[in-house]
C-alpha positions in Angstrom: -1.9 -28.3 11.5 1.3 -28.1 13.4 -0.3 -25.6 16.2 -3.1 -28.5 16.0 -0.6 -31.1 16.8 1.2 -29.6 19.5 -2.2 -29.7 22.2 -3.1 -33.6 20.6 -6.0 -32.8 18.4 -5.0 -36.3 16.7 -2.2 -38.7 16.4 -1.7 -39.7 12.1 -1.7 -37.7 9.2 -2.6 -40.1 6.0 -1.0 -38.9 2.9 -1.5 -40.2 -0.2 2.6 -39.8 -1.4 5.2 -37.8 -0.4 4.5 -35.6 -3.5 1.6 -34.4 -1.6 2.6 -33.5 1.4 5.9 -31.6 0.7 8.0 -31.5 -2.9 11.4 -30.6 -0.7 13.3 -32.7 0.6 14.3 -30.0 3.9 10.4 -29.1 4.4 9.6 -33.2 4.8 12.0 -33.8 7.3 11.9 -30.4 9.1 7.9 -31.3 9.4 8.1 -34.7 9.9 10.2 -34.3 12.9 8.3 -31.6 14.4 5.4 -33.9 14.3 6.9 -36.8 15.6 7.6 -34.7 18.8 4.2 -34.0 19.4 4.1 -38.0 18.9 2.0 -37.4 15.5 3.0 -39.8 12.5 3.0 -39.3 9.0 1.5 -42.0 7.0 2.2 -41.7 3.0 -0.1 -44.6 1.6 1.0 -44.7 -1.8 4.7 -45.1 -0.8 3.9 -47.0 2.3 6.1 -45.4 4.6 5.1 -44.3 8.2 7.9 -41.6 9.7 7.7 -43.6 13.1 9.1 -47.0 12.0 13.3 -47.2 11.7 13.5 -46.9 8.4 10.5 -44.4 7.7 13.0 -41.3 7.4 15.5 -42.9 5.3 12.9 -43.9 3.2 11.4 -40.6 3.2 14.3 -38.3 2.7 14.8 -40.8 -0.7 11.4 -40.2 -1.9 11.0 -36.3 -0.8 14.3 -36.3 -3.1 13.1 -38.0 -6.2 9.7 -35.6 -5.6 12.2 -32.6 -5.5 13.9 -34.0 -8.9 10.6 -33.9 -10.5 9.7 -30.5 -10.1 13.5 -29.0 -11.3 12.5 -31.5 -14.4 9.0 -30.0 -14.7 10.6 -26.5 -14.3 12.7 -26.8 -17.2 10.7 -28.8 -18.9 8.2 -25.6 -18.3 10.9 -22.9 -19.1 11.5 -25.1 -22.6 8.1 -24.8 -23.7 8.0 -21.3 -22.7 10.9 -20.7 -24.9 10.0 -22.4 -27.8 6.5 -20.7 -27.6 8.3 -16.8 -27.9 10.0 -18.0 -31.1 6.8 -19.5 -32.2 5.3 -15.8 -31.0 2.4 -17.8 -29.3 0.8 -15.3 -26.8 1.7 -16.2 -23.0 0.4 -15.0 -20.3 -3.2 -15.4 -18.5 -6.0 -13.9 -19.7 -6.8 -11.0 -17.5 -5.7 -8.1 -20.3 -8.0 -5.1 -21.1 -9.7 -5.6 -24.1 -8.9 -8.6 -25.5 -9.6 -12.5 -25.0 -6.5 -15.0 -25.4 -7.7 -17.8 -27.6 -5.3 -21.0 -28.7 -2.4 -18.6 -28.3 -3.8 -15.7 -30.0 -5.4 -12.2 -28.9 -9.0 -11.6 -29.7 -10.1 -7.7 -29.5 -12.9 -7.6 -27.3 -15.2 -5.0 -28.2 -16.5 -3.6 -25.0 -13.4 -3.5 -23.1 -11.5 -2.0 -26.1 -13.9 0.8 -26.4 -11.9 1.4 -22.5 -8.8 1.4 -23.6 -9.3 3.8 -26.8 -10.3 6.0 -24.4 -7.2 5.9 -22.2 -4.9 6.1 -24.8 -7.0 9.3 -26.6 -7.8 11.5 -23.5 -4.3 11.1 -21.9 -2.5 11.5 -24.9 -4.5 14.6 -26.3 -5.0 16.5 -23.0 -2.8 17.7 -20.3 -4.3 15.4 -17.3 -2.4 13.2 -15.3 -3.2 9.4 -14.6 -5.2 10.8 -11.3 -7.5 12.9 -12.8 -7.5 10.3 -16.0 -8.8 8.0 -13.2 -11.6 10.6 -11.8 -12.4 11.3 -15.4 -13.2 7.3 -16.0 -15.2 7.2 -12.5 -17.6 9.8 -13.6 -17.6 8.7 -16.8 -19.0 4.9 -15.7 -15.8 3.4 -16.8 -14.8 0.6 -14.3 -12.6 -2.1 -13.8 -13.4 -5.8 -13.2 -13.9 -6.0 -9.7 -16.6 -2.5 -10.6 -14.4 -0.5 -8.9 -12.2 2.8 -10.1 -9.2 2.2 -12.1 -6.4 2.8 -10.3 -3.8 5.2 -11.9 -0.7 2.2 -11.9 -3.2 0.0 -13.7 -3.2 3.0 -16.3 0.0 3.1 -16.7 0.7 -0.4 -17.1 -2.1 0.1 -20.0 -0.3 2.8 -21.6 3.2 1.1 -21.7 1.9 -2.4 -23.2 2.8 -2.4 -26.4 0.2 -4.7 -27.2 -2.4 -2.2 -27.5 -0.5 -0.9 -30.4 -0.5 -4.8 -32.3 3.5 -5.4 -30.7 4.0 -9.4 -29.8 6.1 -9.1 -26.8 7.7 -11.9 -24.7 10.8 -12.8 -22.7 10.0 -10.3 -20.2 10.6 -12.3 -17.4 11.5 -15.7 -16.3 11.9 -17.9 -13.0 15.5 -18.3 -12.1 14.6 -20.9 -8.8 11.9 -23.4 -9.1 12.0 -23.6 -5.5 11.3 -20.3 -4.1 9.3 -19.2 -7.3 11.8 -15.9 -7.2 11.6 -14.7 -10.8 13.9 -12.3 -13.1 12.2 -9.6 -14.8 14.4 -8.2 -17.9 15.3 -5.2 -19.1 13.2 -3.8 -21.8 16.2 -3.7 -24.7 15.9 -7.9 -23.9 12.2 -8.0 -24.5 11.4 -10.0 -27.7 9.3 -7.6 -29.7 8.0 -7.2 -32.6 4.7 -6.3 -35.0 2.5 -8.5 -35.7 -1.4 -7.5 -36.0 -2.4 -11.5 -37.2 -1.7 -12.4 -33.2 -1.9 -9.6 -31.8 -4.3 -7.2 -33.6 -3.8 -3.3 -32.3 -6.3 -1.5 -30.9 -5.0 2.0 -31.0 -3.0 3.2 -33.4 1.3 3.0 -33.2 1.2 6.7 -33.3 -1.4 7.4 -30.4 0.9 5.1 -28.6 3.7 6.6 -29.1 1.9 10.0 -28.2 0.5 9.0 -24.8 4.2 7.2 -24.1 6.3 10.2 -24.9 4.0 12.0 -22.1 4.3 9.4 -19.9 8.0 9.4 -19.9 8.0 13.2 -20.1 6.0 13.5 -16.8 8.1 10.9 -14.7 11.0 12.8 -15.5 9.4 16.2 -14.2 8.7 14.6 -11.2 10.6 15.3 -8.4 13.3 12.5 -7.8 14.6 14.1 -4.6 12.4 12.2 -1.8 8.6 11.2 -2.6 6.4 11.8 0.2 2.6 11.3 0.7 0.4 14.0 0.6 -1.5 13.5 4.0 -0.7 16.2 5.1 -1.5 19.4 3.3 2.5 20.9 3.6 3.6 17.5 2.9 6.3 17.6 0.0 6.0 21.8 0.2 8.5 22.3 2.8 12.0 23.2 1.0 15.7 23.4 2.7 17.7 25.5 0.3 20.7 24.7 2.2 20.0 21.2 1.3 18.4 20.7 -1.2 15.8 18.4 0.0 12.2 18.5 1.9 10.9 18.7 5.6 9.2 16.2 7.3 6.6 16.3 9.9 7.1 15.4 13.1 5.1 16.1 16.5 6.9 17.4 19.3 6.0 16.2 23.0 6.6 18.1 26.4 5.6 17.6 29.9 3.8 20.9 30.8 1.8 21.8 27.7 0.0 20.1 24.5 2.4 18.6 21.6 3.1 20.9 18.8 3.3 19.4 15.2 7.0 21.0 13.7 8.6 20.3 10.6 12.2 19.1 10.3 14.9 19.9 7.5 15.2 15.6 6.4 18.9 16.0 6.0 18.8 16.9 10.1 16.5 14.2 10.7 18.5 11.9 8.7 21.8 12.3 9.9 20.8 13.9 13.7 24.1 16.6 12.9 23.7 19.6 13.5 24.5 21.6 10.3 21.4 23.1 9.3 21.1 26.8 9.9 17.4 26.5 10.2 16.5 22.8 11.2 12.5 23.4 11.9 10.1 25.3 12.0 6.7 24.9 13.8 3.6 24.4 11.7 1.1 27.2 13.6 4.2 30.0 12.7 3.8 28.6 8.8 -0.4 28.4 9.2 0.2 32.1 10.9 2.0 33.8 8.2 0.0 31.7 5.0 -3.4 32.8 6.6 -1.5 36.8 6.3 -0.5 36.0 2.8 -3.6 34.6 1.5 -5.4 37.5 2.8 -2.9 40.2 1.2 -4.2 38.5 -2.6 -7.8 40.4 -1.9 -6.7 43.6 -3.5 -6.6 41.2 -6.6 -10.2 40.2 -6.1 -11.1 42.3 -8.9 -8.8 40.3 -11.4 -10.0 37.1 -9.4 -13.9 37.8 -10.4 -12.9 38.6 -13.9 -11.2 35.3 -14.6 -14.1 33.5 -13.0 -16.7 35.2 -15.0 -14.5 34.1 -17.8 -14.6 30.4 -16.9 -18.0 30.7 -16.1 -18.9 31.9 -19.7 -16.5 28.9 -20.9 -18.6 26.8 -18.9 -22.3 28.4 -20.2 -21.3 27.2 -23.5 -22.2 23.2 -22.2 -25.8 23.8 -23.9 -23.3 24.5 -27.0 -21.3 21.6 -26.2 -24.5 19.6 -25.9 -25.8 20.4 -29.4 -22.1 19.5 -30.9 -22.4 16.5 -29.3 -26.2 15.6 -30.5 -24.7 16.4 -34.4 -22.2 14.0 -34.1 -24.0 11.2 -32.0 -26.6 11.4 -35.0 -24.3 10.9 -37.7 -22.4 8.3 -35.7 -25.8 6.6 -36.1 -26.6 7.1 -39.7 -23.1 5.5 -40.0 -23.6 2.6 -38.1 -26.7 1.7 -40.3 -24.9 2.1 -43.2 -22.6 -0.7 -42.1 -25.9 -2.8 -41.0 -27.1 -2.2 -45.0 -23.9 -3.0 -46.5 -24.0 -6.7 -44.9 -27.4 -7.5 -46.1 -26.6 -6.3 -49.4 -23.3 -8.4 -49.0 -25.6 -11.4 -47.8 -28.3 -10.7 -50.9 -25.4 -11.1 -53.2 -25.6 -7.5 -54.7 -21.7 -6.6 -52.8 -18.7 -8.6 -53.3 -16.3 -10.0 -50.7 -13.8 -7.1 -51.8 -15.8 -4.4 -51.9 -17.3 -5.1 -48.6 -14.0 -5.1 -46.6 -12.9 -2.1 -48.9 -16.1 -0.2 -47.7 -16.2 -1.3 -44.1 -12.8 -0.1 -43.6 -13.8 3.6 -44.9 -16.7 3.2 -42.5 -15.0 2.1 -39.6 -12.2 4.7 -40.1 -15.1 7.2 -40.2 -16.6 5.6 -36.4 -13.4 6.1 -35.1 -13.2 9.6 -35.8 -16.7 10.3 -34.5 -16.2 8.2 -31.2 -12.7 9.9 -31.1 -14.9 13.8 -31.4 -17.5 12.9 -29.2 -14.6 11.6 -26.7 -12.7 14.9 -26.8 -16.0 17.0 -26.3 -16.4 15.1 -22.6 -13.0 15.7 -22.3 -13.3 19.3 -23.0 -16.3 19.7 -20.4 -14.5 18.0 -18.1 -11.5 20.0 -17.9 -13.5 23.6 -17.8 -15.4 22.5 -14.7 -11.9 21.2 -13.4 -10.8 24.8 -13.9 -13.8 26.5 -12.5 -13.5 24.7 -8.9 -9.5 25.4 -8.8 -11.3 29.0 -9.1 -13.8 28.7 -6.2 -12.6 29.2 -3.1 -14.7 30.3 0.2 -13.8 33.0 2.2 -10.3 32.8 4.1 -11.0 31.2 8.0 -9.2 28.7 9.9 -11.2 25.7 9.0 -10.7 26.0 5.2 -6.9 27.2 5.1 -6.1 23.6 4.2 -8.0 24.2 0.6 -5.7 27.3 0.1 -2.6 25.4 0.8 -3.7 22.7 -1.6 -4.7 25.0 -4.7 -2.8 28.0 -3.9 0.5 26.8 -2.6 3.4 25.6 -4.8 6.3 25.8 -1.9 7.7 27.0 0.7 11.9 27.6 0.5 13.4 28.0 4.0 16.9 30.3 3.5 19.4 30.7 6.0 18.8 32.3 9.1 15.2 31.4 8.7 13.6 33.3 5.8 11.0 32.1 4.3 10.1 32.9 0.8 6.4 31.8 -0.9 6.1 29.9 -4.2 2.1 30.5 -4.9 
């Protein structure tokens, strides 16, 4: 609008109040004026002011104020309700949570959605993939998120740490500390308001599969490496290691006048601080491609151990048609389950069940489902992992176009020693 002003595209803005057009007090008269010197006027019908008269920004900054009042009032007005809703233990929030439906403050399990989130919590708790492969695994598996696209793995793990999913209200987690600039406060979890309660927030898995997949969460982010995080675009990214150090290299590409750039990598600790107090500050990636192609080479006089591994994994893998048959059994009495359940309600409807015994048998029953769908769940999983394994096995023979995959799935790290030796973590 401003740019719009400035070349004379029109002369009067009509406004129905001063609410409208700005709710601080600064903004409207920072605006105002810059209209007024592309001779533009603001008209605010309501309040029947028009910026160019005498009076019009006197009268303006004293409504633009009262406007500004009105929203710190609705803020804590807003902040009130909020708080008086956590010690009701109404469910906040919006309504975009994996697998359940919010519902005059309350959670409602939705079925599909849930079936999701079982399987998060189940096949990262009970094997030993990470939230990247969890979110491969869920991809081939159909498993989508709302927009139809692959989960991504922080949208896991915000999954994983909701305690929700376990049937824990939680509130006070965060709060805005200026209605102005929206900037909010986000708490520390020991000032969380939590507590059980499965009548507003029923659980969908179970405290101690929670409690599983959490303690491996936790387990894994302290493994990590907390040094420096780099991206892996680069197949020796984050494998580079300064003993003298104790940190990575980074890649950087050198340039010279007379011949091609050369890609080198650079101790960070030099780069960083541009001293020079590293006994071996870089090294030039076709000398480390020139002695990994050497390496990876000498490991063919353990082909023979090599092919006897793989025709392990590929008897591991025959037994799929096993697998399959496992899978058939259960699926089947999964079924005959199911229309059990389906009997018991008609003979609940004709009168021949009580109320009781009904809930009493379709708890048994669904207990039972769980542990079927829970089975079948880990069989995937199973087949999953073994073909994992199998192409971490596969590897085409050694050249200079597919060195890149032998980095990757050979290659732990590289340690860089004083005076420039260079010892091989594979």
């Amino acid at each position: 609008m401003l740019e719009d002003a400035k070349v004379q595209k029109f002369d009067l803005i009509l406004a129905k109040e001063v609410s409208r057009f700005s709710r601080d007090t600064i903004d409207s008269l920072l605006y105002t004026r810059k209209l007024l010197e592309y001779d533009v006027c603001v008209y605010f019908l309501s309040d029947n002011i028009i910026t160019a008269s005498n009076d019009g920004e006197l009268r303006l900054t004293i409504m633009s104020s009262m406007a500004q009042d009105e929203i710190r009032k609705l803020s804590e007005r807003t902040k009130f309700g909020f708080k008086r809703a956590i010690e009701k233990g109404t469910v906040l929030g919006t309504n975009n949570i994996w697998g359940y439906q919010k519902q005059n403050g309350k959670l409602i399990i939705d079925d599909e959605e849930a079936k999701i989130v079982k399987i998060i919590f189940e096949t990262y708790a009970n094997t030993k993939i990470g939230l990247k492969k969890l979110a491969l695994y869920l991809e081939q598996n159909g498993y989508l998120n709302h927009k139809n696209k692959p989960f991504h793995q922080n949208t896991l793990k915000r999954i994983i740490q909701n305690p929700k999913y376990k049937g824990f209200y939680t509130g006070n987690l965060s709060t805005v500390i200026d209605y102005r600039s929206k900037r909010r406060n986000f708490y520390p979890q020991n000032e969380w308001k939590i507590y059980k309660d499965y009548g507003k927030v029923p659980p969908i898995v179970s405290e101690t599969l929670w409690q599983k997949a959490n303690e491996k969460l936790l387990k894994r982010s302290k493994n990590s490496t907390s040094n420096c995080k780099y991206s892996s675009s680069y197949p020796l990214s984050g494998k580079i290691y300064c003993l003298q150090h104790n940190c990575s290299f980074v890649r950087k590409i050198k340039h010279y006048k007379n011949k091609k750039d050369e890609v080198c990598w650079v101790c960070k600790n030099y780069h960083d601080t541009g001293k020079k107090t590293c006994s071996c500050p870089i090294v030039y990636e076709k000398d480390i491609y020139s002695i990994l192609a050497e390496k990876f080479n000498f490991y063919k006089i353990y082909e023979k151990l090599i092919v006897e591994n793989l025709l392990k994994l590929y008897n591991e893998v025959s037994n799929v048609e096993l697998h399959k048959t496992d899978k058939l059994k259960l699926q089947n009495e999964l079924n005959k389950i199911l229309l059990k359940k389906d009997r018991l309600l008609d003979f609940a409807l004709d009168g021949l069940l009580s109320k009781e015994d009904l809930k009493q048998k379709e708890f048994i029953i669904n207990n039972q489902i769980d542990d079927l769908k829970s089975k079948l769940n880990q069989l995937e999983v199973q087949n999953f992992n073994n073909k994992e394994k199998l192409e971490s096995y596969i590897l085409l023979e050694l050249n200079s176009d597919n060195l890149d995959d032998y980095i990757d799935k050979l290659l732990n790290k590289i340690i860089i020693k004083d005076n420039m030796e260079i010892v091989l973590n594979v």
